[in-house]
C-alpha positions as CSV (number, residue, x, y, z in Angstrom):
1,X,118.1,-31.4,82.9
2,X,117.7,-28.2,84.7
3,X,120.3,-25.5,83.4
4,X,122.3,-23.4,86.0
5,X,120.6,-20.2,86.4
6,X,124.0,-18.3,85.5
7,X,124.4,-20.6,82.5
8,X,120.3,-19.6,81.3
9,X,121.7,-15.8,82.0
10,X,124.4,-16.0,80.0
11,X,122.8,-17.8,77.1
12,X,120.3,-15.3,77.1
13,X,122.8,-12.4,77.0
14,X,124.3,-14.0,74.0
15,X,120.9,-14.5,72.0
16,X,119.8,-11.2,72.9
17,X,123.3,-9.9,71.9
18,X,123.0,-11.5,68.2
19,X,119.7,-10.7,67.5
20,X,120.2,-7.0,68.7
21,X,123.0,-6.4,65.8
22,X,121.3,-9.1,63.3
23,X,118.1,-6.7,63.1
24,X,120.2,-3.7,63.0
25,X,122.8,-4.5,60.6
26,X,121.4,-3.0,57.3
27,X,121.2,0.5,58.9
28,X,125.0,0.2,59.3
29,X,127.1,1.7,56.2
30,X,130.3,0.3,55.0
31,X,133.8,1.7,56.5
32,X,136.7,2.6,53.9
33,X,138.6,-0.5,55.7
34,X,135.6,-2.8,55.9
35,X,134.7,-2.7,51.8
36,X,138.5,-4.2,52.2
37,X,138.0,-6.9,54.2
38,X,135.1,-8.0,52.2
39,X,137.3,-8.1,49.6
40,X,140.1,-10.2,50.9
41,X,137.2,-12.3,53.0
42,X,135.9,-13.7,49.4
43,X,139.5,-14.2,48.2
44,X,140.0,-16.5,50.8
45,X,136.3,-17.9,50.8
46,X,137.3,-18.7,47.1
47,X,140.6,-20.8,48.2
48,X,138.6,-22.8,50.2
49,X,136.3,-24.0,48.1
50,X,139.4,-24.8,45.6
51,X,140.7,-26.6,48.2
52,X,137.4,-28.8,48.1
53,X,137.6,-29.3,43.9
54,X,141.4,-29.3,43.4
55,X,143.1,-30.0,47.1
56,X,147.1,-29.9,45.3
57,X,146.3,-27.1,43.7
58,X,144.8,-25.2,46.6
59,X,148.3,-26.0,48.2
60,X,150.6,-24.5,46.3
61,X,152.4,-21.0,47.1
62,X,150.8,-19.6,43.7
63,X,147.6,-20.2,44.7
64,X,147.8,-19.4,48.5
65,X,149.5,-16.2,47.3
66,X,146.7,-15.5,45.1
67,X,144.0,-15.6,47.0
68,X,145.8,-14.6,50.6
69,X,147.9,-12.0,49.5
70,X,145.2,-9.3,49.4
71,X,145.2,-7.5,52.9
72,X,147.9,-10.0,54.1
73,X,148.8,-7.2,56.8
74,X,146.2,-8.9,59.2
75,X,145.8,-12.3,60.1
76,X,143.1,-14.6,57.8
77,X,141.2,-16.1,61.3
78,X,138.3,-13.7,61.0
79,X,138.6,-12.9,56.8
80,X,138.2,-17.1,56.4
81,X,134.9,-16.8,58.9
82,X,133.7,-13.9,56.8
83,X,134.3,-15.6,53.3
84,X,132.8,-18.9,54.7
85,X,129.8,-17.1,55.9
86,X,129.3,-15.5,52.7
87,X,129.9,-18.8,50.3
88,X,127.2,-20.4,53.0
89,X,124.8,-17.5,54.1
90,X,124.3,-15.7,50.7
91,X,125.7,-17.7,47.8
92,X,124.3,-21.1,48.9
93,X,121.0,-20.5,51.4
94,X,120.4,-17.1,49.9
95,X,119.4,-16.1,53.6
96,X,121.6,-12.6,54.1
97,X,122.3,-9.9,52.1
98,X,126.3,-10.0,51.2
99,X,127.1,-7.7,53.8
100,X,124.9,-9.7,55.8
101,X,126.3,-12.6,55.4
102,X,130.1,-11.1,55.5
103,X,129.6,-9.6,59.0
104,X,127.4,-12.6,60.5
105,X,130.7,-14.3,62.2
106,X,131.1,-10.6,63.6
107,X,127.7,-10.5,65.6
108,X,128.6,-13.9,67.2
109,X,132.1,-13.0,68.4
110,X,130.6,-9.1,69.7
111,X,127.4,-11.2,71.3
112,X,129.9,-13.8,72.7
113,X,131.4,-10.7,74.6
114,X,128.4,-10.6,76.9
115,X,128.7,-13.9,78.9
116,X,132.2,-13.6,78.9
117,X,131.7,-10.5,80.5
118,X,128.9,-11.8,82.6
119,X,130.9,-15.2,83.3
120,X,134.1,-12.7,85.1
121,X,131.9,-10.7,86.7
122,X,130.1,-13.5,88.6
123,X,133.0,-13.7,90.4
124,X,133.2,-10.5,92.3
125,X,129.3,-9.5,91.9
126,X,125.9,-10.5,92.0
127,X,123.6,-11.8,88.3
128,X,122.0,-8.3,88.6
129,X,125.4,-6.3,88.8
130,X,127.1,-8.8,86.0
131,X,124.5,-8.5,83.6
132,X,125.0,-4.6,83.6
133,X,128.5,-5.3,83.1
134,X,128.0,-7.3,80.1
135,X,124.9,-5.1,78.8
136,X,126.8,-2.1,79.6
137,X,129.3,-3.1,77.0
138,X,126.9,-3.2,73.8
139,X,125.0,0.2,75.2
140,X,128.3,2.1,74.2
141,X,127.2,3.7,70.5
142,X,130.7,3.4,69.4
143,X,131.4,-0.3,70.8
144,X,128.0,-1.5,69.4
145,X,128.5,0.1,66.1
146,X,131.7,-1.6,65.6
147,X,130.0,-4.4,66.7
148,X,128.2,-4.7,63.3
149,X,131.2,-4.5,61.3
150,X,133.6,-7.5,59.4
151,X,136.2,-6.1,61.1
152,X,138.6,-7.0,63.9
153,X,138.4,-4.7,66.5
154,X,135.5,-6.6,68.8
155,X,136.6,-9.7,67.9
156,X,140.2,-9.2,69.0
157,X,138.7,-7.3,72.7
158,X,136.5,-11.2,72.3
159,X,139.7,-12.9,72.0
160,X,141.4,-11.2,74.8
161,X,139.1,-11.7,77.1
162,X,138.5,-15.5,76.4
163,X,142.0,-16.0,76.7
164,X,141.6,-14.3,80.2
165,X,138.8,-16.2,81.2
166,X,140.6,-19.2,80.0
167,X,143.5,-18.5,82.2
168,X,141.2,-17.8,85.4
169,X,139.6,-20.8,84.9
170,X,142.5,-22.6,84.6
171,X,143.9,-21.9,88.5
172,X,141.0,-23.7,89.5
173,X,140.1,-26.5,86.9
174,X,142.0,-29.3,84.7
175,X,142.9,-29.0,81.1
176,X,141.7,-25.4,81.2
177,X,145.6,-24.5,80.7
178,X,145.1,-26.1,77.3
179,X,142.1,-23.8,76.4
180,X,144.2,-20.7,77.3
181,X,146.7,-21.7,74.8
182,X,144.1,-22.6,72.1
183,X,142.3,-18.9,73.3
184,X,145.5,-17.5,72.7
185,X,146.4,-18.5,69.4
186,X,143.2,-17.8,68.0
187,X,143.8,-14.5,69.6
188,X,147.0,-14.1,67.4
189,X,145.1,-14.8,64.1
190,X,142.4,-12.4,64.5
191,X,144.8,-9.5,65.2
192,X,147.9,-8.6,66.5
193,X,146.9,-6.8,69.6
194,X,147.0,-10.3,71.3
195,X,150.3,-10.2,71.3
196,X,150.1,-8.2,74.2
197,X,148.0,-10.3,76.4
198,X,150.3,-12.2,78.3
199,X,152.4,-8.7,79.3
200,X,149.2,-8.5,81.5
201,X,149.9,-12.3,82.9
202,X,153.1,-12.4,83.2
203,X,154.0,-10.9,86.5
204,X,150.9,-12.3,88.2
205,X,152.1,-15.8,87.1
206,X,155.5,-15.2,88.6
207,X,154.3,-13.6,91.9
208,X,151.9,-16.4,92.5
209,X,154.3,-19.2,91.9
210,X,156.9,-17.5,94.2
211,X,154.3,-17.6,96.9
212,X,153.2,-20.9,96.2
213,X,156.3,-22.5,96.9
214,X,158.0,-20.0,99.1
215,X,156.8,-22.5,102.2
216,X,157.4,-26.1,102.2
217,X,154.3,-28.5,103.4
218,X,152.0,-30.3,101.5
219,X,150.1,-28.2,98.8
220,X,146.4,-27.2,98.8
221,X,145.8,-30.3,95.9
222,X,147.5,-32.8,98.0
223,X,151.2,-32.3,95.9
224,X,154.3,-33.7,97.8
225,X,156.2,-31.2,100.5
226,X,158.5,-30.6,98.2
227,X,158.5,-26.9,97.7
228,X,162.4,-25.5,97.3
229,X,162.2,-28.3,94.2
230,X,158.3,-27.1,93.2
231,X,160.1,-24.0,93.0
232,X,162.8,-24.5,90.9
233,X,160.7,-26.5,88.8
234,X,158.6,-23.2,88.6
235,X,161.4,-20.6,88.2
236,X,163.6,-23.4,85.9
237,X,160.5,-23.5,83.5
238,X,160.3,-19.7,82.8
239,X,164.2,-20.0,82.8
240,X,164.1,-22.0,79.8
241,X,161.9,-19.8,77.4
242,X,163.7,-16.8,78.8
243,X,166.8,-18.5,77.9
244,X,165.9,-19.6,74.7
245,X,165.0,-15.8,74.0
246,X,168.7,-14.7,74.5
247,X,169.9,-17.0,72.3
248,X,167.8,-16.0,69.7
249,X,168.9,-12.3,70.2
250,X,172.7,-14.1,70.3
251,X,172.1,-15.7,66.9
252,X,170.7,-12.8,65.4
253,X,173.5,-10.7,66.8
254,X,176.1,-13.4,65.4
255,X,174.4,-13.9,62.2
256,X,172.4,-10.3,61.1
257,X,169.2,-9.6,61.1
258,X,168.7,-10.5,57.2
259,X,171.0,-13.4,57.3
260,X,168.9,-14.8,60.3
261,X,165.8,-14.2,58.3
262,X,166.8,-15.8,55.3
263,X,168.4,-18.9,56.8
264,X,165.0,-19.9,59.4
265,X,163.8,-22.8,57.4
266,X,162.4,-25.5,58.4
267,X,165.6,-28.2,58.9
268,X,167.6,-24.8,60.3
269,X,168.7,-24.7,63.6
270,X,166.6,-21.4,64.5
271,X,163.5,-23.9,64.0
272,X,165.3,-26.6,66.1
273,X,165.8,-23.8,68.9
274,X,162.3,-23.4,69.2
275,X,161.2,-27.1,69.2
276,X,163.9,-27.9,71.6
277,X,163.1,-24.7,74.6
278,X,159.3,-25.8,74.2
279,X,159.8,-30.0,74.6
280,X,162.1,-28.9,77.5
281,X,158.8,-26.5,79.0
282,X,156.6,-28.7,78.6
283,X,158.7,-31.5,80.2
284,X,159.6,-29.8,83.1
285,X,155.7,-28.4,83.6
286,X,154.4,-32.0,83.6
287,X,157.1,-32.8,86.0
288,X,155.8,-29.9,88.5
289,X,152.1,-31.5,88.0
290,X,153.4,-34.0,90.5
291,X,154.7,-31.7,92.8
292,X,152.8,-28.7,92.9
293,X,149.2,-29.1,91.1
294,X,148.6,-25.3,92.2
295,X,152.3,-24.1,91.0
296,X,151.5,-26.6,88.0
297,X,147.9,-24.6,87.4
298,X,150.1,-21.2,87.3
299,X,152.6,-21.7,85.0
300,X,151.0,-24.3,82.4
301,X,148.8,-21.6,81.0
302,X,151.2,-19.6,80.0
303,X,153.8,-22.8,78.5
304,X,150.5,-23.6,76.6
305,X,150.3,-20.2,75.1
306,X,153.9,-19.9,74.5
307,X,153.9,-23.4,72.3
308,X,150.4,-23.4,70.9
309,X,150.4,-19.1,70.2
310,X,153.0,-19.4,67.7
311,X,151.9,-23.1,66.5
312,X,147.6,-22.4,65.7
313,X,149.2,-19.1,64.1
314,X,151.3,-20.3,61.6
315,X,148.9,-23.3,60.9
316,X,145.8,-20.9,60.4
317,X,147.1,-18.8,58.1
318,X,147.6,-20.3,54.7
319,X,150.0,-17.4,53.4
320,X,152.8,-18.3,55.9
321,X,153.0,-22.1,54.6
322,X,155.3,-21.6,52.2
323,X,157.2,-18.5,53.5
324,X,156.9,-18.1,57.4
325,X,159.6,-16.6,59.1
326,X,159.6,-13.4,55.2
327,X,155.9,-13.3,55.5
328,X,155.5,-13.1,59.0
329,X,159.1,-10.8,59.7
330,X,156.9,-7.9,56.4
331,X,153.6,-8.9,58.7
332,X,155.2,-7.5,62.2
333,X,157.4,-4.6,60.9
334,X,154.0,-3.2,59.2
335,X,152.7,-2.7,62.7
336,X,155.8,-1.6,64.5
337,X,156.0,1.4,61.8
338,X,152.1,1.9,60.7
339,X,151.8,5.3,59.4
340,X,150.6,8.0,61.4
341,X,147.0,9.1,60.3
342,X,145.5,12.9,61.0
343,X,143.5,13.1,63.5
344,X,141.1,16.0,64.7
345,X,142.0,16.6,68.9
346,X,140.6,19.8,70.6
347,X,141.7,22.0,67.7
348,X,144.7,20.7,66.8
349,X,145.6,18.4,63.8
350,X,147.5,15.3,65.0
351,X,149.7,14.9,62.0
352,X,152.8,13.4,63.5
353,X,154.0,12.1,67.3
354,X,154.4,12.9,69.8
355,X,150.9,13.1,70.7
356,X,149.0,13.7,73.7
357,X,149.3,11.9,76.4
358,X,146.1,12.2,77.9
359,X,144.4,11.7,74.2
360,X,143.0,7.5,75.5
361,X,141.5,9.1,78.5
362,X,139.8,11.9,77.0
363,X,138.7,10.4,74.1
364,X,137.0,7.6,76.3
365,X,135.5,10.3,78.3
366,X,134.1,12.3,75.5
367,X,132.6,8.9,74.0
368,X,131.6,6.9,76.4
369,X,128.2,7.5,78.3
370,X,128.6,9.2,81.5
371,X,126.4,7.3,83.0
372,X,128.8,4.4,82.4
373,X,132.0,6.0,82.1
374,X,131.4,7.4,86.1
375,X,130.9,3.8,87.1
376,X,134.0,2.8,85.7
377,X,136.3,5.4,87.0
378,X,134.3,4.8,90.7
379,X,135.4,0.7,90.5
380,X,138.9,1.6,89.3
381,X,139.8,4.1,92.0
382,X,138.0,1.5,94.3
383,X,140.2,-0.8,93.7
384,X,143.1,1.4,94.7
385,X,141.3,2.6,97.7
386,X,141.4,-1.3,98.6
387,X,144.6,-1.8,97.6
388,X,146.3,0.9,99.9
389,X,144.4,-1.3,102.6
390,X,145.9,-4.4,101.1
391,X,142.3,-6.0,100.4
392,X,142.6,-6.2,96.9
393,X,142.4,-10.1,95.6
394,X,144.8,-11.6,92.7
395,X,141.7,-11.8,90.6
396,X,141.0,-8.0,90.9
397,X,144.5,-7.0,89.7
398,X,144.1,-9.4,86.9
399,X,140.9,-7.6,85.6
400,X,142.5,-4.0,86.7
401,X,146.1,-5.1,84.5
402,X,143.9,-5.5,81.3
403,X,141.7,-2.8,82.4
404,X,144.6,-0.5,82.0
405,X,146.8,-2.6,79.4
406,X,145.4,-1.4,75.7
407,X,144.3,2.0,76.9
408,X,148.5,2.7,78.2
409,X,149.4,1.2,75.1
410,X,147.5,3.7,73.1
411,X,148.5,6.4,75.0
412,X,152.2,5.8,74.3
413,X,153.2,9.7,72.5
414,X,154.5,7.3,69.8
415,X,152.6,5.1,69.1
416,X,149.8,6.1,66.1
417,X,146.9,7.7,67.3
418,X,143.8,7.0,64.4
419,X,141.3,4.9,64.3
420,X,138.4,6.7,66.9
421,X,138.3,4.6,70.3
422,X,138.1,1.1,68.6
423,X,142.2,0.5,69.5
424,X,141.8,-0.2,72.9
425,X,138.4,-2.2,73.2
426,X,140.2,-4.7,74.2
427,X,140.1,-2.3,77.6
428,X,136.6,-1.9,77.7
429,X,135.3,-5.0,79.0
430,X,137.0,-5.0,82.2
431,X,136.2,-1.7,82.0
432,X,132.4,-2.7,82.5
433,X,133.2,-4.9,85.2
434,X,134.4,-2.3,87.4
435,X,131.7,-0.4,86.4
436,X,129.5,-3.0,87.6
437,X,131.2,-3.3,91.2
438,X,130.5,0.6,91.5
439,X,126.6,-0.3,90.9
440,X,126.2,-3.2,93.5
441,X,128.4,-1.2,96.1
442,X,126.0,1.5,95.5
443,X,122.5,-0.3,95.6
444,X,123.6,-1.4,98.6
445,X,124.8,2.0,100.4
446,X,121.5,3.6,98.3
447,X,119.0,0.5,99.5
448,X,120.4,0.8,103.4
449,X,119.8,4.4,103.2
450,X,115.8,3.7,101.8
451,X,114.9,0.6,103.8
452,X,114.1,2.5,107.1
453,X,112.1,4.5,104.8
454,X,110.4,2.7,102.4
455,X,109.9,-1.5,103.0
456,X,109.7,-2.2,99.1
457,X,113.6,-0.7,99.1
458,X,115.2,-4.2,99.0
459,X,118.8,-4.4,97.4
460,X,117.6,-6.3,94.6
461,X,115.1,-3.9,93.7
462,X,117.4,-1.0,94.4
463,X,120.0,-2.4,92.0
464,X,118.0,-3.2,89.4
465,X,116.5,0.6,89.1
466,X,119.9,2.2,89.2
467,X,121.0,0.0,86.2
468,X,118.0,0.7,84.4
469,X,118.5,4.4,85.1
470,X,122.4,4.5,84.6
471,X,121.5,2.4,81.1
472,X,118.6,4.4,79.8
473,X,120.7,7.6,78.6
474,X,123.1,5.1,76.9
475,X,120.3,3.0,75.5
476,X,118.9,6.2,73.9
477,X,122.3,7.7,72.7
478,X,122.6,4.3,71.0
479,X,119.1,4.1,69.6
480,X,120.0,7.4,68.2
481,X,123.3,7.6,66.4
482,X,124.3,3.7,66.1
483,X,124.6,3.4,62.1
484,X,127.1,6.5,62.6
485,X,128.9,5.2,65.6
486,X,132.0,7.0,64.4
487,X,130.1,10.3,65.1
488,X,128.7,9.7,68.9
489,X,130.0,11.8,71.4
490,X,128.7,11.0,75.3
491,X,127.1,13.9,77.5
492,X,130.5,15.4,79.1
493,X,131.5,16.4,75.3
494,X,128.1,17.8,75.0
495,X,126.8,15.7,72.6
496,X,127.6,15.5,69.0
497,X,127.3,19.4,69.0
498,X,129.5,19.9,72.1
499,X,132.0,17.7,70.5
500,X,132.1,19.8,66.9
501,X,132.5,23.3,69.3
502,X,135.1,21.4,71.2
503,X,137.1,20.7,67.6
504,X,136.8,17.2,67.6
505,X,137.1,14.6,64.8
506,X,133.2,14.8,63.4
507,X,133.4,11.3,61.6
508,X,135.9,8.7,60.1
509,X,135.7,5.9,57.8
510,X,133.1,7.4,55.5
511,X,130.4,5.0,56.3
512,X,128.2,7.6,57.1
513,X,127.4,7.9,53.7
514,X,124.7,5.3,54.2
515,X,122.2,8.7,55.8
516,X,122.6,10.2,52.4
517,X,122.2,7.2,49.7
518,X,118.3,7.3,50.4
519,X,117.8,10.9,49.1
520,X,120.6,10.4,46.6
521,X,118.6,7.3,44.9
522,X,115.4,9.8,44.9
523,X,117.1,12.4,43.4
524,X,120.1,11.6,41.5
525,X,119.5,11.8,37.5
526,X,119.9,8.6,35.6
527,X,123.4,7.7,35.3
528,X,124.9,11.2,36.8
529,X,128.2,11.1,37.9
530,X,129.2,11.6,41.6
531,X,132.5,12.3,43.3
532,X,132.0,10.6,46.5
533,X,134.6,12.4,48.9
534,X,136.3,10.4,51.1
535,X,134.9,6.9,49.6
536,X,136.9,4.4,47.7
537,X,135.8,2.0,44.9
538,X,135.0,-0.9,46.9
539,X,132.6,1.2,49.2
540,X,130.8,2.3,45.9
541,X,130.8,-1.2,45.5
542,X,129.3,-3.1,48.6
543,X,126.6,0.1,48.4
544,X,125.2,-0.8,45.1
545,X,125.5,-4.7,45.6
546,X,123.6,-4.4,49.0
547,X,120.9,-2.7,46.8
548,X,121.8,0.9,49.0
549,X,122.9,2.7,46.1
550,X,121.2,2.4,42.5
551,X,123.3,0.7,40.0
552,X,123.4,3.2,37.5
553,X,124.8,6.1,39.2
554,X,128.5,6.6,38.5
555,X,131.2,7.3,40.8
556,X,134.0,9.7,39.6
557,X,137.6,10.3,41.2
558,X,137.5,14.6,40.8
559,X,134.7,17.3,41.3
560,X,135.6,18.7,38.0
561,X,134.4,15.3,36.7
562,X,130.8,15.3,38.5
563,X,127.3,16.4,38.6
564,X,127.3,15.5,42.0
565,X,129.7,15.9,45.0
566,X,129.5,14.5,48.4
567,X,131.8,16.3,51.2
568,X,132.5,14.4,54.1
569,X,133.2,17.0,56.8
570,X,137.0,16.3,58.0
571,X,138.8,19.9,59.3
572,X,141.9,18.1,57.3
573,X,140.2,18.3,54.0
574,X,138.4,21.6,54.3
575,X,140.2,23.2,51.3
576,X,138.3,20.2,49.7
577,X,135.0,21.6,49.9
578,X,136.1,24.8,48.8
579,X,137.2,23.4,45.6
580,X,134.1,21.7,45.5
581,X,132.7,25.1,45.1
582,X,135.3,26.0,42.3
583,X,134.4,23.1,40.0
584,X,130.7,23.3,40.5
585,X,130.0,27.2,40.7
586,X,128.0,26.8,43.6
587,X,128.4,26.9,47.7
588,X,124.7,26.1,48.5
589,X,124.0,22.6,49.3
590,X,121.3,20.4,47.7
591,X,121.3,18.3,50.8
592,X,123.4,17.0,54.1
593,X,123.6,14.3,57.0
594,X,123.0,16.3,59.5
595,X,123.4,14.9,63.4
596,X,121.6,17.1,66.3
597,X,122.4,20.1,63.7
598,X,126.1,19.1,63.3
599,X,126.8,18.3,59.3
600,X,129.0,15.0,58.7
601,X,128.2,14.9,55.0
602,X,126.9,17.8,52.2
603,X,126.0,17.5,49.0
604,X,126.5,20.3,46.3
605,X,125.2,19.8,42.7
606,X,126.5,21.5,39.8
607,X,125.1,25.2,39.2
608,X,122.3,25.0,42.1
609,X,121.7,28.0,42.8
C-alpha cells in the first residue's frame, strides 16, 4: 500500500527529528533540575519493577510514598517514561549511556513536535511551507537544546499541541473527541501548564455552537431541524459543569477551605458532585449526537477533557492513590506561589515582581533567529490585517489563541519570571506556523515578481530557496552553540556578545559545565578537590557516571576547601568570584568556556600565578 505523500512527510520529519537529537545528545551537559529528574525518574523506574516482583507491596502508601515522593511537585507521566527507558535502554540492552537512556522518551516527544506541526500546517499551507514550520521549530538553539533534555518543557509544548490537533480533528471526524480528552490528560501529567489549554478553547467552542444552532433547518450531517432544542442541549451542557463549579465554591464557602479538603474522600459527597455533573454532561452530549452531529462535534471535546483530564490524572500518578484531594491541593498551591528566581534583564536584577511587561516579547526577540522570528511576527500581524477585513477562518484564531496563550501568561508582572524562554514553548509551535504562512505568501509575491524575468522562477522553487535561506543562519547558530542552549542569543541581540553588552542573563542551569570537564579531566591532579560553583551533587554525579568527569576528582561545597574553583558567570553571584580570589590568592584564570569571546565559566587554581 502506497503511503499518503503528507503521511511519508511527516514520518520523515519525525525520524529525521530523533535521529538529529539522538547523535547529538552526549554533547549536551546536565541542568541543575535535570540531575533531579533523573533522580526521581529511577525512583519510580524502581516501583515499577516492584510492582512486577511484589504487586501488594508496590500498592501500598509506604511504598508509593517512597519511591514517588521525590520531586512529587511535577506530575510522574514523563519521570515513569524516563525510569522505564533507563531500566530497558541501559540496565537491560546496555544500548545508551544513562543519560542516554533517561532522555530517550525526550527525543521522541520533541521529534513528535514536527508532524504535529507539519500535520496543522497542512491546513492553511502548502508541504513546502509546513515543513519549514515544523523544521523551523528544532532550528531554534534554545528549543532544540531543550529538546535533549529529561525534562518537561517540550514535552508539555508536545502535549499542548496534540491536544489541539486532537480537537481540530475532532470538528470534522468521529471518536476524535475521545482522543482530545485522552490528549488532554496526558497533557495534565506531564506538567501543569495544560491546565491552561482549554482557556484557549473555550470561547471558540461557545461561539461556534451559538452559530450552529442559532438557525433552525436540517444540519450539515443530516441532524433533525431541531435547533432552539440543539441549542439548549448545547448551552444546558456547559450549564451543568459551570453549575457544578459554583457549588463547589458554595461548599467550600459553607464548609472552609481545610475542612473541605480534609473531608473529599472517596464515599464523600464532594466526590459524588463530580461523578454526578459529568454522568449528567455526558448524557446530555450523547443526546445532542442525535440532534446536532456538528453542535455534538463542538462541545464533546471539551466534556471529554473535562471527565477524562481529571480521571487519566489521578490514575497516572501513583502518589495521589492514597491521598488525592492533600497531595494534589500541596501539588497546585506549589505552582500558584513558586518562588521568584533572579534573573539578569537589560541591567537590572529581577529579584521580586512586578516585572516587565514586555520581558516574553523581548526575550523571544533576543533568542529567537531573526530569520524566523520576522516570519512569525509577519503571519501574526497578517492575521490581524485579515481579521479587520473579516477573512480570518475559526481555524486561524484557534492557532493565533495558543499562539499568544503561554507567552501572555508569562508576561503577567506577577507571575515568576526564570527559567530562560523554555516557559512558554508551548507558544512556539504556532508560532512557526505563522511563520510559515509569511514564507508561502512571500514565495508567491517574490516568484510573480521573477517569473517575467527568469522562466526557472516557479513558486515551488521560489519557496524552497527562501526557506533554505531564512533556515541557514538558524541552522548555523544551532550547529554552533546547541550543548549551551541556555547561552544563545539571535542576531537582533547581537549575538552572544551583543547580549552580554546588553546585560543579559549569560547562562542558567550550570550545564555548561560540560565545555570545561574535557580540560578539567587533562589537567586536574589525581583526586584534587574542586568547588564547582553553581553545580549541585547530583550534577557531579550524572558527569562522572556518563564517564564526562573522572571518578576520582572530588567535589567540595566552599573555595576555601579546594584546589580547584569553577565560576559560572551569573552578575547575581559576582561577589562569588571575588571571594574565589580571597581563598585561592589568585585572580588569573587557568582556563574558561568562552562563547564568541563572552566567558560563561572560569576556572582559577590555587596560587597560579
Amino acid at each position: 500500500m502506497k503511503w499518503p505523500t503528507d503521511r511519508r512527510i511527516a514520518w520523515g520529519l519525525f525520524l529525521a527529528g530523533t535521529l538529529a537529537l539522538l547523535f547529538t545528545e552526549k554533547d549536551v551537559g546536565f541542568g541543575r533540575d535535570e540531575s533531579v529528574y533523573f533522580h526521581a525518574a529511577e525512583s519510580h523506574a524502581r516501583w515499577f519493577q516492584l510492582l512486577l516482583s511484589s504487586p501488594s507491596t508496590a500498592f501500598t502508601d509506604a511504598a508509593l510514598t517512597q519511591h514517588f515522593d521525590f520531586n512529587h511537585e511535577h506530575p510522574a507521566l514523563m519521570k515513569n517514561l524516563f525510569g522505564i527507558s533507563y531500566v530497558v535502554l541501559h540496565e537491560k540492552l546496555h544500548l545508551l549511556r544513562p543519560a542516554g537512556a533517561f532522555r530517550f522518551p525526550a527525543f521522541l516527544f520533541a521529534a513528535w513536535m514536527l508532524p504535529l506541526i507539519f500535520g496543522l500546517s497542512r491546513r492553511l499551507f502548502g508541504p513546502g511551507a509546513s515543513i519549514f514550520a515544523a523544521v523551523s521549530f528544532l532550528l531554534v538553539p534554545r528549543q532544540f537544546f531543550n529538546s535533549h533534555l529529561a525534562c518537561f518543557d517540550v514535552p508539555i509544548a508536545t502535549m499542548w499541541v496534540l491536544t489541539i490537533y486532537c480537537f481540530v480533528q475532532a470538528l470534522e471526524k468521529p471518536r476524535w473527541w475521545l482522543y482530545t480528552g485522552l490528549a488532554f490528560g496526558a497533557a495534565l501529567g506531564t506538567k501543569h501548564n495544560a491546565w491552561f489549554i482549554p482557556v484557549t478553547l473555550v470561547p471558540f467552542i461557545l461561539w461556534r455552537g451559538w452559530q450552529l444552532t442559532k438557525a433552525s433547518g436540517p444540519t450539515a450531517h443530516g441532524g433533525k431541524e431541531n435547533s432552539p432544542e440543539a441549542r439548549g442541549l448545547f448551552f444546558g451542557i456547559n450549564g451543568v459543569f459551570v453549575f457544578g463549579g459554583l457549588l463547589y465554591g458554595v461548599m467550600v464557602a459553607a464548609m472552609g477551605p481545610q475542612r473541605f479538603q480534609s473531608t473529599f474522600q472517596f464515599q464523600s459527597p464532594q466526590l459524588g458532585l463530580f461523578v454526578i455533573v459529568c454522568a449528567i454532561g455526558a448524557w446530555l452530549t450523547w443526546r445532542l449526537r442525535a440532534l446536532d452531529v456538528d453542535a455534538f462535534r463542538t462541545i464533546a471535546p471539551l466534556v471529554a477533557m473535562a471527565i477524562l483530564g481529571p480521571a487519566i490524572f489521578y490514575l497516572h500518578w501513583p502518589y495521589l492513590w492514597h491521598h488525592p484531594v492533600d497531595r494534589t491541593a500541596w501539588y497546585l498551591s506549589f505552582h500558584l506561589t513558586h518562588n521568584h528566581y533572579t534573573w539578569f534583564y537589560l541591567g537590572e536584577l529581577l529579584r521580586a515582581p512586578p516585572f516587565p511587561l514586555a520581558y516574553v516579547v523581548v526575550k523571544t526577540a533576543l533568542t529567537v533567529p531573526t530569520s524566523i522570528f520576522v516570519p512569525m511576527v509577519l503571519g501574526f500581524g497578517w492575521v490581524f490585517v485579515r481579521a479587520v477585513r473579516k477573512q480570518v477562518t475559526a481555524f486561524e484564531w484557534i492557532m493565533v489563541a495558543n499562539a499568544v496563550m503561554s507567552i501572555a501568561l508569562i508576561s503577567h508582572p506577577n507571575v515568576p519570571h526564570f527559567g530562560g524562554v523554555k516557559h512558554w514553548f508551548p507558544s512556539m509551535p504556532f508560532l512557526a506556523l505563522l511563520a510559515a504562512g509569511s514564507l508561502e505568501r512571500g514565495a508567491k509575491g517574490l516568484s510573480a515578481w521573477l517569473s517575467p524575468k527568469m522562466k526557472a522562477a516557479t513558486e515551488p522553487r521560489v519557496l524552497g530557496a527562501l526557506a533554505v535561506l531564512l533556515c541557514s543562519s538558524a541552522f548555523i547558530a544551532t550547529a554552533r552553540v546547541y550543548e549551551f542552549g541556555t547561552s544563545a542569543y539571535s542576531e537582533a541581540a547581537g549575538g552572544l556578545p551583543g547580549a552580554a553588552s546588553l546585560c543579559m542573563q549569560r547562562q542558567f542551569w550550570a550545564n555548561n559545565l560540560s565545555g570545561v570537564l574535557p580540560w578539567l579531566n587533562a589537567n586536574a591532579r589525581q583526586g584534587e578537590r574542586v568547588y564547582f560553583h553553581e553545580n549541585h551533587g547530583g550534577q557531579i554525579r550524572d558527569n562522572q557516571r556518563n564517564g564526562m568527569l573522572r571518578a576520582d576528582i572530588v567535589a567540595v561545597g566552599t573555595a576555601n576547601e579546594a584546589d580547584l574553583a569553577i565560576y559560572q558567570y551569573h552578575q547575581e553571584f559576582r561577589e562569588t568570584e571575588f571571594n574565589i580570589w580571597q581563598a585561592l590568592g589568585t585572580f588569573r584564570p587557568v582556563y574558561g568556556l568562552y562563547l564568541d569571546e563572552t566567558p560563561q565559566l572560569v576556572i582559577y587554581r590555587r596560587g597560579h600565578k
